[in-house]
N, C-alpha and C positions, 0 to 999 in steps of 0.2 A: 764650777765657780759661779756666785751667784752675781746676779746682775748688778749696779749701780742705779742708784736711785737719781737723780737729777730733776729740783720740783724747782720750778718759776713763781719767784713769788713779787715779779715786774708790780703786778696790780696792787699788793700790800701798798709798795711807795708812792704809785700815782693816787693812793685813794691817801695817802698820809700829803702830800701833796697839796691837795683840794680841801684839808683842812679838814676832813671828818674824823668824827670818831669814830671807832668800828661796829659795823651794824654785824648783823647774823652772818650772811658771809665770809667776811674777813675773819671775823674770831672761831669761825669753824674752821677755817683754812689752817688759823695759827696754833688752833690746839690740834688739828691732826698731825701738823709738822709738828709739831713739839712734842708728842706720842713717840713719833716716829724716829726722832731723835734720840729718844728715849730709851728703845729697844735697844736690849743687848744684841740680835743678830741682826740690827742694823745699823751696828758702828764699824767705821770708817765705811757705809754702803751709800750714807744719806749726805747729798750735796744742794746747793742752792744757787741759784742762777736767776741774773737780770739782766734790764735790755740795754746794749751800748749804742746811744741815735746816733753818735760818728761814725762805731766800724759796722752797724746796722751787724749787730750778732749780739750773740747771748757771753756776758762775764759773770764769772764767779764771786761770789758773797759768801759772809759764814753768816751760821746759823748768831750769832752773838748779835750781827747787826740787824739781823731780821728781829731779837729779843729785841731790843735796843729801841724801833723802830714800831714795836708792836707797844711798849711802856708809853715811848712819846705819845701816840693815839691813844691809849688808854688815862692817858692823864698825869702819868708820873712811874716812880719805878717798884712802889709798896704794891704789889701785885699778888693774888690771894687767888684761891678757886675756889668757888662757891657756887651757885646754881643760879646765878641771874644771867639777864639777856643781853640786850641792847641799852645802855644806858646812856643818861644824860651826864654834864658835866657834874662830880660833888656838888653839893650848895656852898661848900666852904670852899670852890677851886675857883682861879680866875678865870672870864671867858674864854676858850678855849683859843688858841692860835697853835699849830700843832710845830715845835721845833724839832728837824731831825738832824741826824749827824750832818748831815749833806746841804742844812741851811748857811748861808753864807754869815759871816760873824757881825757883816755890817748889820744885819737882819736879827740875828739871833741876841747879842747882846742887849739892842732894846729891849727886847718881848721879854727874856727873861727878866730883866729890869722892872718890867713893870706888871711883870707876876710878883718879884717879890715884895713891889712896893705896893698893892695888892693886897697880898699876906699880910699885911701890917697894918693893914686898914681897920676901926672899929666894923664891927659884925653891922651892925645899920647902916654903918657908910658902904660899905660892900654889897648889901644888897640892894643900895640904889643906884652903883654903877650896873650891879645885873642886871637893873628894871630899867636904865637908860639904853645899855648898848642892845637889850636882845631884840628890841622892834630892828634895829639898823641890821643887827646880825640876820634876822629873817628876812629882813627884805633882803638883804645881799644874796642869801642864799635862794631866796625864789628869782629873781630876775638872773642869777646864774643857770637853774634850773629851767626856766623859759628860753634861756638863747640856745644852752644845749640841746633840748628837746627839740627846737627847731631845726637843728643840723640835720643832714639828712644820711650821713654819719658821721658822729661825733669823735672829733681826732683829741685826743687828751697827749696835751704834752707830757712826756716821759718825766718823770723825776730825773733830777742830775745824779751823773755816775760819778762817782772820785775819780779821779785824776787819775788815781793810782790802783787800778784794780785789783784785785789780788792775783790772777792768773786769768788765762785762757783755759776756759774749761778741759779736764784731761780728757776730753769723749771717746769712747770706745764703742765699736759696732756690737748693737744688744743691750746698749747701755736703755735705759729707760727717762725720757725725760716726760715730765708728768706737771700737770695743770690743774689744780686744788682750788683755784678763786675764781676771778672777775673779769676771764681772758675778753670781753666783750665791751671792758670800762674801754677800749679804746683801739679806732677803727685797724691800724694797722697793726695790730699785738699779736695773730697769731701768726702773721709772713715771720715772727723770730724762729720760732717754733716749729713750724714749717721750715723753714731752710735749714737748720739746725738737721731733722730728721735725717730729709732728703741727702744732705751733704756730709752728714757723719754715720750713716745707716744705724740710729738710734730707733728704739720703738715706743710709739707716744701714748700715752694715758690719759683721760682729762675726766673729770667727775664732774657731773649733771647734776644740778640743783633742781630747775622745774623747766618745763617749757610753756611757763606761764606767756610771756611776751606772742608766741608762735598759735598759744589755746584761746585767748582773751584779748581781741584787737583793739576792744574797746576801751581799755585802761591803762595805752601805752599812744605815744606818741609815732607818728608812722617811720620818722626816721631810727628810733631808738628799735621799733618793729624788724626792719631793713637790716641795721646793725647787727642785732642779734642772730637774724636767720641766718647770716651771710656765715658768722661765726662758725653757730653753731652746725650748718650742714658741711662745712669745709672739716671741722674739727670730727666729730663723729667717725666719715668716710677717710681719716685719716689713722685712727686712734686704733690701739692693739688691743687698747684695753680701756671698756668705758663703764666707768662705775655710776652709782647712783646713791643718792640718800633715800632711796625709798622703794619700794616695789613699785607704786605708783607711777611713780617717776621714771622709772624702769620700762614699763608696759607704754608711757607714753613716748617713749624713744624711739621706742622698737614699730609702736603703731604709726610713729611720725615717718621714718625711714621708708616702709614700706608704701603710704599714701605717696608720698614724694617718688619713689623709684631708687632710692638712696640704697648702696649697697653698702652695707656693714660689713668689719671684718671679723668682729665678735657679736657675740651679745650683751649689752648691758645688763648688770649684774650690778644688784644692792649692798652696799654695807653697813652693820647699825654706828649708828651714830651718838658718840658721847653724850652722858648729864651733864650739864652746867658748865660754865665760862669762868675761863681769865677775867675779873676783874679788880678795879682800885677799890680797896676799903681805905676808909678813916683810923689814925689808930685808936682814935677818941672818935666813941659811936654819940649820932649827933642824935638828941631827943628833938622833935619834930609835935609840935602841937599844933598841925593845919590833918592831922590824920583822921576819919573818922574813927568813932572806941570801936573796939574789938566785939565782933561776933552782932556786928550791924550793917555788914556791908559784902554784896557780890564785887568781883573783880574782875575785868576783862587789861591786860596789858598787850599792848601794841601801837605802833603808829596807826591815828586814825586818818585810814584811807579807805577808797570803796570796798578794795578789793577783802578788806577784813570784818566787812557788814556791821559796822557799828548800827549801822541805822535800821537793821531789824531789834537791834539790843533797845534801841530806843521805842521803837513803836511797842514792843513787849512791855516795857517798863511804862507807859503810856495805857497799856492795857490795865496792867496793874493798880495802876494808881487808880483809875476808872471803875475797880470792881472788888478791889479789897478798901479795910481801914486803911487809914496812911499811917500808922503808927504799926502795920502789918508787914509794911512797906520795904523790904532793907535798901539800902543805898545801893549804887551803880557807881560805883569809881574807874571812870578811863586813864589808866594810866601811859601816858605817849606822845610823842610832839604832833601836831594835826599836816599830816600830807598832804596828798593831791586830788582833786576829785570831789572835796567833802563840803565846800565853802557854804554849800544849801543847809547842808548837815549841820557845821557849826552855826549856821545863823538863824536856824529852828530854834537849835537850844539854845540861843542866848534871849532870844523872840519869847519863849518860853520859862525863864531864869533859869532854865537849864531841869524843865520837869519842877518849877518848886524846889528845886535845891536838892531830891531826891537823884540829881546825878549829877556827879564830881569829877571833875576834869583836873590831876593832876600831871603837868607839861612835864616837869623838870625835878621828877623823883630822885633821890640819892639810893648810893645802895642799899642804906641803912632804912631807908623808909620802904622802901620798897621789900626788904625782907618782911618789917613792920606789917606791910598791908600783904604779902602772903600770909604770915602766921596770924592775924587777926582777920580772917577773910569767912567768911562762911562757907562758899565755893568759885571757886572762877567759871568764866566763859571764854570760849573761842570758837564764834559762828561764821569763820572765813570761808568765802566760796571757793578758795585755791591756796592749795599749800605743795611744798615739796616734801616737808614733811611736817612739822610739827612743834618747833621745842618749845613753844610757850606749854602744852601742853604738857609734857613733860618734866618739864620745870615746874608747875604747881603738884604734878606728885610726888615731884624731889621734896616737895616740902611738908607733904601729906593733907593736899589737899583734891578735893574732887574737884574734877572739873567738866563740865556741858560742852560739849563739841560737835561743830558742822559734822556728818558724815561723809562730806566732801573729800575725793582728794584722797591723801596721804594719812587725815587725820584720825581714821582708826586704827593705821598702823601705829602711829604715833601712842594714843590714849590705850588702845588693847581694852581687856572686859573692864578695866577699872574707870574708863569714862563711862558716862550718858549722853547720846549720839541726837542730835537735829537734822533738820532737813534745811539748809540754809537759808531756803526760798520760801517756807514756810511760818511765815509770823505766828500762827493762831496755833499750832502743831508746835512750836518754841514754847509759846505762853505757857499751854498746857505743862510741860515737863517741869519747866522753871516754875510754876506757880507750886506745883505738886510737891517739888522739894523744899521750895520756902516755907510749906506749910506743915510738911513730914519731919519735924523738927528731929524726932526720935530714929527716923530711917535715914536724914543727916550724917547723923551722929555716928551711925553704924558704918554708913559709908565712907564720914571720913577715917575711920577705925580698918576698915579694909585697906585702905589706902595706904596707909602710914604700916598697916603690916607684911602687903603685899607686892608694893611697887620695889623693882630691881633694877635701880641705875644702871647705865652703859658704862663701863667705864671707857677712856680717849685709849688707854692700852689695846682695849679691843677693836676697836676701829682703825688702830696703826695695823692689828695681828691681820686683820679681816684684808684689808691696801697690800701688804707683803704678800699673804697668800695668794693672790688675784697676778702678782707681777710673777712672781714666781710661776705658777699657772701655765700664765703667756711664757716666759721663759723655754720652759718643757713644752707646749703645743708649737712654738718655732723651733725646737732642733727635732721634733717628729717631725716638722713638713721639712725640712729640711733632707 
């Protein structure tokens, strides 16, 4: 008999909570579960469980409310797959206030009130409540982000449970309860999970994104540092079974364990990881005239933070300007809301009109523009000094386009022969390659031709097949020791 699946997806609702939308994470968490769900030999295997702060134990959810819960953060319930990342709100959605089932009605019937009254508004009038409330929306959010990082571990209150659970989990010894997200958004999240094991002889799973926080001290705040160790070395030396998004990420588990003394019960083991995300389209695609035309412009998407090295993109593009025509020149469009770390960054380029205008800072792209500036892109970039794995990268060969990548990291797994690889640290070694291809119009060409004939999305089916195998695995390696 094969095992029961039991995944926590506590963190989905405290991150719906906090009013985000879903960044990489969560929408990777939600399309593996929803893969998973998917399988025919994993119906009735696949369960879902949250945390109860009263009886301090894990209750039962269905997968509906997890849908339910993933729409609300996504912005509504017209939900599509396509191959985009992390997105901002529509231009045509109201500032985002995220309601979920569990929102109280005194709360919930304003906000939706004045979404629909919102929706009703002329299009001008609409985009000057966006350009009034987003300085207040960002400040809220940085001085949220400056108290937490100060904690020295940051306790995030639990999202409310209904009233009326649905059951006490059925748990059975062998059962597998398993952790797919953000067990570390909140200090005490994995004592659930843990007691849970310990007290129903369940065996636990949890999959590694990166141990960027644990490799990179300098772009993480000490308590948020603290937080994640504590996690992550309890979780590991617990876990039957630990997966990874990458090999990379794999070899850095296994190399972390050992410096530490950590004794593993397996070894971490990679799975590939889907094309493209869940997200909201319009069913009226918006035309967008702030684009630059098509076949004038490189593309780099991401929030600009250090850790993603905008700022060798810039001093290249600095090169550029410096030693080609400017009419040689093609544009640099960042598309991403500006993080942590960068304020030098941003205040270069504004010091600078941002390069002369040869680089364009789009904040608050829709889905639709953002396909726009894939499919009119020349090539993208992604010169991060740390990935777990990848998906922007992948995502511009969903759309057949090439793209320049750090060889940092995860990201040649990611890209394979159809990127072209940098050295992230390396400005004048960047220049060269980017300059070479801006100029190679006709080896361009060819390349974006390779791309579009030989790039082979993941599908999420294989990444649920790849999860099943791995439990199952464990399954048969505990009735041999046995």
């Amino acid at each position: 008999m094969t095992a029961r699946i039991w995944i926590d997806v506590e963190d989905l609702f405290i991150y719906a909570a906090l009013a985000h939308r879903p960044s990489g994470i969560p929408r990777l968490e939600f399309e593996l579960c929803r893969a998973l769900v998917a399988l025919l030999e994993s119906e009735d295997r696949v369960f879902f469980v949250r945390h109860d702060e009263q009886q301090q134990s894990l209750v039962e959810v269905t997968w509906e409310e997890v849908e339910l819960l993933f729409e609300e953060m996504s912005g509504g319930s017209d939900l599509q797959t396509n191959g985009k990342l992390d997105m901002p709100p529509n231009e045509s959605s109201a500032p985002q206030i995220i309601v979920s089932a569990n929102t109280p009605s005194v709360f919930a019937r304003p906000i939706r009130a004045a979404r629909t009254i919102f929706g009703m508004l002329p299009s001008d009038l609409q985009k000057l409540v966006r350009f009034v409330s987003t300085p207040a929306r960002a400040l809220a959010r940085s001085l949220l982000h400056r108290w937490r990082s100060r904690t020295r571990a940051p306790a995030v209150p639990l999202a409310p449970i209904p009233r009326d659970p649905i059951a006490t989990p059925d748990f059975a010894a062998g059962d597998i309860l398993a952790v797919f997200g953000l067990p570390w958004i909140s200090s005490d999240y994995h004592s659930y999970d843990r007691k849970a094991v310990c007290e129903k002889g369940l065996r636990f799973a949890v999959l590694i994104y990166d141990l960027i926080p644990l490799r990179r001290h300098d772009w993480f705040d000490d308590g948020i540092i603290k937080s994640f160790q504590a996690w992550f070395e309890d979780a590991i030396q617990l876990a039957d079974v630990i997966l990874t998004i990458s090999a990379a990420t794999a070899a850095d588990v296994s190399a972390y364990a050992r410096k530490a003394g950590l004794a593993l019960r397996t070894v971490p083991t990679p799975i590939p990881i889907g094309t493209g995300f869940t997200t909201r389209r319009n069913s009226v695609p918006v035309r967008s005239t702030r684009l630059p035309p098509p076949d004038t412009y490189a593309l780099f998407v991401s929030t600009i933070e250090v850790r993603k090295n905008h700022a060798l993109l810039v001093r290249v593009w600095q090169l550029l300007c410096d030693n080609m025509p400017p009419e040689s020149v093609p544009t640099l469009v960042f598309v991403g809301r500006v993080g942590w770390l960068v304020s030098d960054l941003m205040q270069q380029l504004r010091n600078s009109n941002f390069l002369q205008s040869k680089i364009v800072h789009i904040e608050d792209a829709t889905d639709e523009e953002l396909e726009s500036l894939y499919d009119g892109c020349l090539f993208t970039l992604y010169p991060s000094f740390y990935e777990g794995w990848g998906l922007p990268v992948t995502e511009s060969h969903s759309f057949g386009r090439p793209c320049i990548a750090s060889k940092a990291t995860s990201l040649p797994e990611a890209g394979g022969p159809l990127a072209r690889y940098i050295d992230p640290d390396n400005a004048t070694g960047a220049y060269r390659v980017i300059r070479e291809t801006i100029e190679d119009r006709a080896g361009l060409r060819k390349w974006r031709d390779e791309v579009q004939r030989d790039f082979r999305p993941v599908r999420w089916r294989q990444s649920a097949e790849a999860v099943v195998r791995e439990f199952d695995l464990a399954a048969i390696d505990l009735r041999a020791a046995v």
